[in-house]
C-alpha positions in Angstrom: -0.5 12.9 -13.6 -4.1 14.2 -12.6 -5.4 16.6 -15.0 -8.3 18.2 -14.1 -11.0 20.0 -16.7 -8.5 18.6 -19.5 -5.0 20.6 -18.1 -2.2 19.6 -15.8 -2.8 19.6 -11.9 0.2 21.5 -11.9 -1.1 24.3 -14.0 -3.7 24.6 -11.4 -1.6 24.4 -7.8 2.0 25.3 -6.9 2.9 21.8 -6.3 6.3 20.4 -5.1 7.9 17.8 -7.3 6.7 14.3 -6.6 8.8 12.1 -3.8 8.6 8.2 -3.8 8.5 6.4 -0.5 9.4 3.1 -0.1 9.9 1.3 2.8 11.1 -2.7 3.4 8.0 -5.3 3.5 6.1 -4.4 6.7 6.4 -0.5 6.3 3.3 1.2 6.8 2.5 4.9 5.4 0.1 7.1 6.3 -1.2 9.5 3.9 -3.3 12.8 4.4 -6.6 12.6 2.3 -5.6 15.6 1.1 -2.6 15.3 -0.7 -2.3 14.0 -3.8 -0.7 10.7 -4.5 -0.7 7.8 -6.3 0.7 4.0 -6.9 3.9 3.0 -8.5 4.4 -0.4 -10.7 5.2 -3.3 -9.2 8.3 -4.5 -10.4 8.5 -7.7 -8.2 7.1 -11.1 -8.6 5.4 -11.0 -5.3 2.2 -9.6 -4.7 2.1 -5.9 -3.1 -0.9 -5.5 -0.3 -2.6 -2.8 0.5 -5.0 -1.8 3.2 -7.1 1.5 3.1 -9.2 3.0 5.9 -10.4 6.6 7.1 -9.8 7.5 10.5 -12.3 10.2 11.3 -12.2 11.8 15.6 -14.8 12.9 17.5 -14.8 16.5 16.8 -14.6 15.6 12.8 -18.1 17.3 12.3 -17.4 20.6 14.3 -13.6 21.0 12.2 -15.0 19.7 8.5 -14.5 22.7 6.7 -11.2 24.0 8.3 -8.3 24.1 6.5 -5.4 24.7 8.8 -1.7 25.6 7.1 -0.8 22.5 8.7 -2.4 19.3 7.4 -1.2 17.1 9.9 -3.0 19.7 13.4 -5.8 18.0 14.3 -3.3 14.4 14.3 -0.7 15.3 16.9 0.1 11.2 17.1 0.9 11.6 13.3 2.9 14.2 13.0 6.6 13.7 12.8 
C-alpha cells in the first residue's frame, strides 16, 4: 500500500477498497493516471506483458489543472 510522508494513503483519502481486474490473455485495461493502482504477482509460468503509454488531446494544455468530479469527462470514447 502507498504510504505517503511515513502513513497510510488511506489515512490521507477516503478511498474505496481495492478491486482486482483480470481479464483472459488479450484483455486490455485502461487506467486513469489518476487513480491509484498497482500490479499483482504473477502466479503463472508464462510471461505477463505490459504496454504503457499516455494519451494526451489537443486541448490537454487549456484543461491541465481541472479536476472534474468525473475523471473519465474529457474521454467520452472511454467511458463506460
Amino acid at each position: 500500500m502507498l504510504k505517503p510522508r511515513g502513513g497510510n494513503v488511506r489515512d490521507v483519502f477516503d478511498m474505496q477498497e481495492p478491486l482486482e481486474t483480470t481479464g483472459p490473455p488479450g484483455t486490455v485495461c485502461f487506467w486513469h493516471r489518476s487513480l491509484a493502482h498497482s500490479a499483482s504477482k504473477n502466479c503463472l509460468g508464462t510471461i505477463r506483458l505490459c504496454m504503457i503509454t499516455r494519451l494526451s488531446r489537443k486541448d490537454q494544455d487549456d484543461i491541465l489543472f481541472e479536476w472534474p468530479d468525473d475523471p473519465w469527462a474529457y474521454w467520452p470514447a472511454l467511458k463506460s
